[in-house]
C-alpha positions, 0 to 999 in steps of 0.5 A, spaced: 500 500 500 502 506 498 503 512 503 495 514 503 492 512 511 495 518 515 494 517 522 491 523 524 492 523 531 492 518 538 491 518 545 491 514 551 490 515 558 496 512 564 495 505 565 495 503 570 493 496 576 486 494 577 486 495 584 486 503 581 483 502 574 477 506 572 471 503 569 472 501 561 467 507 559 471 512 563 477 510 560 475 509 554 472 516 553 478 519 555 482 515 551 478 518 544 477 524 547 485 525 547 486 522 540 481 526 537 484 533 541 490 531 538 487 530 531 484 537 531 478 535 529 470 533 532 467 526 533 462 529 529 468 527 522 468 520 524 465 516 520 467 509 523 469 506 529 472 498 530 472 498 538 476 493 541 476 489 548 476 482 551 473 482 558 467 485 556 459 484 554 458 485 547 457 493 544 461 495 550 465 499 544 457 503 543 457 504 550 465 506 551 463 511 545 456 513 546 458 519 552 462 522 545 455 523 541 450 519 539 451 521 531 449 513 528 456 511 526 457 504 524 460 501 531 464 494 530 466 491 537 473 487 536 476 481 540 483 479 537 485 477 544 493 480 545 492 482 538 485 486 540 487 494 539 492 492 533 486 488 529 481 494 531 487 498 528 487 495 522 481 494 520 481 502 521 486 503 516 483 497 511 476 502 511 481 508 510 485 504 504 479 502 501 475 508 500 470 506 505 471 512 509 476 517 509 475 518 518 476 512 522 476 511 530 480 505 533 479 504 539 482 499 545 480 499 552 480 493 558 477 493 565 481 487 568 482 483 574 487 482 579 491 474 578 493 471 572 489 471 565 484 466 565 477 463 562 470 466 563 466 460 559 467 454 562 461 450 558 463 451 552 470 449 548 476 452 549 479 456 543 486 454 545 484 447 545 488 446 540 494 450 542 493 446 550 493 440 547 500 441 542 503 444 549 501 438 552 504 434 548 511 437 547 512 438 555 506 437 559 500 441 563 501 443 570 494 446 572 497 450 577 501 454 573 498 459 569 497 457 562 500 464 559 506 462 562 507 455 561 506 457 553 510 462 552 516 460 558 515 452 554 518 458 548 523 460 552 526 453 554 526 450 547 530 457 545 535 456 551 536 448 548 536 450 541 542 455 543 544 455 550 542 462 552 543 464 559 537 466 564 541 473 565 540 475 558 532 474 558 534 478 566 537 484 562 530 484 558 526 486 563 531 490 567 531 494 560 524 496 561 524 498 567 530 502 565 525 505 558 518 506 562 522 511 567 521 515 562 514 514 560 508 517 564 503 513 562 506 506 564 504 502 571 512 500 573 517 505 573 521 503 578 529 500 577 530 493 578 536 490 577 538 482 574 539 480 581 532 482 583 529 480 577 533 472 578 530 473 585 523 472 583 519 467 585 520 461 579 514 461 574 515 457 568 522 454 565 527 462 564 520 466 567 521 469 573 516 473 576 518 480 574 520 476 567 512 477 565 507 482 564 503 484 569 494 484 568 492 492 567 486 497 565 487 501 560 485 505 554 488 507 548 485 510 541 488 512 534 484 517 528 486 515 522 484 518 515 485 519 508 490 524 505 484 528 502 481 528 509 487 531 512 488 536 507 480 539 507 481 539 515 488 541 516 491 535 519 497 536 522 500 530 523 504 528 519 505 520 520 503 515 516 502 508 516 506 505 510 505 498 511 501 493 515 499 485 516 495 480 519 496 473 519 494 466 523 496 460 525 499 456 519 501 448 520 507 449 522 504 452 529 501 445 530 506 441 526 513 443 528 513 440 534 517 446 537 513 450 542 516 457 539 512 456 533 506 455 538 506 461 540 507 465 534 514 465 531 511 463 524 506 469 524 510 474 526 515 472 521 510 472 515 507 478 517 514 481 518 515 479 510 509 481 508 510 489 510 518 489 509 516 487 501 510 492 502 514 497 504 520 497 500 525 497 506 528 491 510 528 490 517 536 494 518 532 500 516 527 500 522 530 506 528 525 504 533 520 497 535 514 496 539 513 489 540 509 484 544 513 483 550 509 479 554 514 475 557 521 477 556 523 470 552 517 473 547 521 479 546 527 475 545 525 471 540 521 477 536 527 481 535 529 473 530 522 473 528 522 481 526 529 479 522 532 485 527 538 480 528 539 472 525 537 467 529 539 465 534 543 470 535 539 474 540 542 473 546 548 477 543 543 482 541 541 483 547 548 482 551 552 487 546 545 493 547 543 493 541 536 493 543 536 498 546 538 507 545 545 507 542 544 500 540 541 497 533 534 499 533 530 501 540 525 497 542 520 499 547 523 505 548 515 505 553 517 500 557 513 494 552 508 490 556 513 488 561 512 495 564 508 500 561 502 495 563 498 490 557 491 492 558 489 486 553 485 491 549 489 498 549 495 494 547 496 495 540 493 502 540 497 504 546 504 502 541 501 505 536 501 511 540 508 511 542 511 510 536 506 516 533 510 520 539 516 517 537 516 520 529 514 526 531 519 527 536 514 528 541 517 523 547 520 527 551 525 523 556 524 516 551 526 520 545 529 516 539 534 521 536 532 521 528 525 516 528 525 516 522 521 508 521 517 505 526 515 498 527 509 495 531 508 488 533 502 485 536 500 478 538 494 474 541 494 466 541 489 463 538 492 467 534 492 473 530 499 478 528 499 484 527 505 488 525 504 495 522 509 499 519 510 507 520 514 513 517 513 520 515 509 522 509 513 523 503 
């Protein structure tokens, strides 16, 4: 696709534990009030709105934008999972792309939970049954340990066989986004740790240690997109735009390959990684700064391999020669990712997206990446769908 869907301005509000958070329509509208405030434009000039959450009763989304004004646009409720905000995202973009619209609302919010993440629906069969019985076989169940964990930490201990990586080096990814979210008002964990600290935690799944996995959080986050002709009648300022973008599902090597890396989503993300380099025209050594899904430090790792931001496996040196972080090869998660920033299900993508828009514009303060020229957005829900958009400035 060409350099025609311009993101015309974001939003979102401090993320934040559920003991503190507020209720979805409260941090929902204050989410699209901030974009829409930083677009320059009314509620009245949108002309669509994708609505994304998890945890929530159906049309939440028409009760989340009901308090902006009642203007009878189309309101579509998306559930992608971890990839829920991100999907609302790129639904947005394909109406603006296709020219079934010319301003578009994407939206993300989650009310949470304290405690792991954990079905509402027990009567009825399991959309990650498949994947359950596939982790299961490759290296058992234990019902005491939450299932996220088990997934992504039974990743983690095929990659350290596969190339002997050490606990400290997935230490150091968690120690750099506390270093990066000290910086970010927006994220729930700002407060430095260090590697020991992190090793000290309680053991959760194979490399995982607490401080190692994201933490349950409420939060909103929202984007306005529009076309360029849009922008030009309404004075758009914003000069960023989204130049590339895909979506993928599962394959069979998710199932077939017999390693828990592709389980959870290594191939997706590889594929839409390709998909939006050959769109763009540019190949990951181009990208100055990454957002990406972080949910547990080993998933970080093995994304850099996925994305193409180092061979594989050579994470580790990637990591150990700080080439992940500001002064290295490419910054990721200069907001502190989903380990720090907070991982409010449905915000998460547009909370990215938000902060690489920041980024671009030069607008992040303390977390600022000198000359942001391209940014990268990666998201990923099991079950699964990958969403992996690409940024820059208009041309």
């Amino acid at each position: 696709m060409s350099d025609t869907v311009r993101v015309a301005g974001v939003g979102m509000i401090p993320f934040s534990r559920p003991s503190a958070g507020e209720s979805y329509p409260v941090m929902a509208e204050r989410a699209a009030r901030s974009a829409l405030d930083d677009a320059g434009i009314p509620y009245e000039a949108v002309q669509q709105a994708y609505a994304g959450y998890v945890y929530g009763d159906s049309t939440a989304g028409q009760a989340a934008l009901y308090s902006l004004g009642l203007t009878g646009i189309p309101v579509l409720n998306v559930n992608n999972n971890c990839s829920t905000g991100s999907s609302a995202l790129w639904l947005a973009r394909q109406a603006i792309a296709s020219g079934g619209a010319d301003c578009v609302l994407a939206l993300g919010f989650e009310q949470m939970r304290p405690g792991a993440l954990g079905r509402i629906w027990d009567d009825r069969p399991d959309p990650l049954r498949r994947f359950l019985d596939r982790m299961t076989e490759l290296q058992g169940f234990d019902e005491h340990i939450p299932v996220a964990a088990q997934l992504f930490g039974g990743a983690g201990v095929a990659y350290t066989d596969a190339y002997g990586t050490g606990p400290a080096t997935f230490a150091k990814i968690a120690v750099k986004a506390r270093r990066h979210a000290a910086g970010n008002p927006y994220a729930v964990f700002r407060t430095p740790v260090t590697e020991d600290e992190v090793l000290a935690s309680p053991r959760i799944y194979g490399p995982l240690t607490r401080l190692q996995c994201c933490p349950p959080t409420c939060g909103a986050a929202a984007a306005v997109l529009c076309s360029e002709d849009f922008a030009r009648r309404h004075d758009v300022r914003s000069s960023v735009v989204i130049r590339a973008q895909a979506m993928t599902t599962d394959t069979p090597t998710t199932f077939d390959s017999g390693d828990m890396m592709r389980v959870v989503g290594y191939d997706m993300t590889r594929e839409a990684a390709r998909q939006v380099y050959e769109a763009g025209g540019i190949g990951p050594e181009d990208i100055d700064v990454v957002e990406l899904h972080d949910c547990f430090t080993v998933n970080e790792l093995i994304t850099y391999e996925a994305l193409g931001l180092t061979p594989e496996g050579s994470g580790e040196k990637f990591v150990l020669d700080g080439d992940n972080t500001y002064g290295g090869k490419v910054v990721t998660n200069p907001s502190g990712g989903l380990l720090s920033k907070g991982h409010p299900l449905g915000a998460t993508g547009l909370a990215q997206c938000a902060e690489l828009v920041w980024q671009l514009r030069g607008q992040a303060d303390a977390r600022q990446v000198d000359n942001a020229q391209t940014a990268l957005q990666h998201n990923i829900g099991l079950g699964g769908a990958c969403v992996v958009t690409l940024y820059g400035n208009a041309r």
